[in-house]
C-alpha positions in Angstrom: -28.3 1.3 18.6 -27.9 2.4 14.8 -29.3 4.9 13.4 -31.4 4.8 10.1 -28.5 6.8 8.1 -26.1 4.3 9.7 -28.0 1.3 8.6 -28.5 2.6 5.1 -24.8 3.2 4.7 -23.8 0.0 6.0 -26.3 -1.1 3.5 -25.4 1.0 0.5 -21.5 0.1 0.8 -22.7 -4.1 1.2 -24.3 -3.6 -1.9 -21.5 -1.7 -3.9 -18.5 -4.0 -2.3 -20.7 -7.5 -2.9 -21.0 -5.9 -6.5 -17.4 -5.0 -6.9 -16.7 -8.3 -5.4 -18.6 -10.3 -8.1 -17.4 -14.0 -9.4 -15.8 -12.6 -12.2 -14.9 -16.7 -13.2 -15.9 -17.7 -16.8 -16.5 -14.4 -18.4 -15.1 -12.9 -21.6 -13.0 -10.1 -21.0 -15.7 -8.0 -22.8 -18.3 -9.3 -20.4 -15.8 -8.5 -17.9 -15.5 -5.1 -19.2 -18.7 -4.4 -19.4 -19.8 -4.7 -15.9 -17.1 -3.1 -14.3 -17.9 0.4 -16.6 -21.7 -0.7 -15.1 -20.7 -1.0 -11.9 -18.5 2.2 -12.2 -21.6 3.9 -13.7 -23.7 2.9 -11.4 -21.6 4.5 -8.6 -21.3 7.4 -10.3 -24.6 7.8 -10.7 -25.2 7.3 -6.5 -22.5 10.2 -6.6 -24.5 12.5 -8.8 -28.0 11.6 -6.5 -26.6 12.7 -3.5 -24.4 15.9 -4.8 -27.4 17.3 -6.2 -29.2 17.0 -2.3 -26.3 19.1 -0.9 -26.2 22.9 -0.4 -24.2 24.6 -3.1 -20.9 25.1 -0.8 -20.8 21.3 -0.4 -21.8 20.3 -3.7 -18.6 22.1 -5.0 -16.5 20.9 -2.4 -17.6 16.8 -3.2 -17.3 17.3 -7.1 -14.0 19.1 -6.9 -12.7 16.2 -4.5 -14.6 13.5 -6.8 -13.1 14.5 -10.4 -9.7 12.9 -10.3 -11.1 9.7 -9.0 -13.8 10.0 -11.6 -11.2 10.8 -14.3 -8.9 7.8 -12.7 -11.8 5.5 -13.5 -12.7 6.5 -16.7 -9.5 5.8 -17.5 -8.8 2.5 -16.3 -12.4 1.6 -17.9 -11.3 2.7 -21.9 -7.8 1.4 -21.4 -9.7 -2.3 -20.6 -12.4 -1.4 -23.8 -9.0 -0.9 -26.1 -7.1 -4.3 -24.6 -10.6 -6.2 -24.8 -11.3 -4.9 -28.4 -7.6 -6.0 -29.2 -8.7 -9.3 -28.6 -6.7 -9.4 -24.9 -7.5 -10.0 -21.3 -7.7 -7.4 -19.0 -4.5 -6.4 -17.0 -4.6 -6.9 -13.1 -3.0 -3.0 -13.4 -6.1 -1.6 -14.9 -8.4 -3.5 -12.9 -6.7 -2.2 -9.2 -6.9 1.6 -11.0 -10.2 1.0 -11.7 -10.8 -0.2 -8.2 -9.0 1.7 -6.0 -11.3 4.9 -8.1 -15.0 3.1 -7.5 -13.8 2.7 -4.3 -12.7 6.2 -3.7 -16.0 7.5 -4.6 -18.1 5.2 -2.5 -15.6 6.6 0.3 -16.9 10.3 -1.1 -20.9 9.2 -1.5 -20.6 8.0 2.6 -19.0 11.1 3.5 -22.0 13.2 1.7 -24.6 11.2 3.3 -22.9 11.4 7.0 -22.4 15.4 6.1 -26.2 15.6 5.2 -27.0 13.5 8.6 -28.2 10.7 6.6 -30.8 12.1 5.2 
């Protein structure tokens, strides 16, 4: 049997993978751009909700070990503003960088909530 911080990680990383995971099909690349810095947002903003519920020692630990996914990601996300305000497509480069750091951190925000016994 689960427990309720078991379900509402399962839940929580459905939500963020189905949202990573979006039909992308038929968008500008600025549409395209825009909801993965959302997305990314958005995830960093999960990351932010739970630090702050941690005890100092752990909060320190989690933002120390979140910064050079966070910085990773920021990156990926204005190198695709600069090829979409260029006029260009998006590179399949930028898009696994910016993956590969959203999905870092949603590894980081179910590690805080397993650490705080999903509460």
């Amino acid at each position: 049997m689960r427990t309720k911080s078991q379900v509402f990680i399962v839940g929580l990383l459905a939500v963020l993978l189905l949202a990573g995971c979006a039909n992308m099909g038929g968008k500008t690349s600025i549409d395209q751009a825009i909801q993965y810095r959302s997305l990314f947002n958005s995830t960093l903003s999960s990351f932010t909700t739970n630090l702050a519920t941690m005890p100092q020692p752990a909060q320190q630990k989690y933002a120390a070990m979140a910064v050079p996914f966070a910085s990773s990601g920021v990156l990926a996300l204005d190198t695709m503003d600069a090829m979409v305000a260029g006029g260009g497509a998006i590179d399949p480069a930028s898009v696994q960088q910016y993956l590969a750091a959203k999905n870092a951190l949603i590894d980081l925000i179910a590690k805080m909530i397993l650490e705080k016994g999903g509460k």
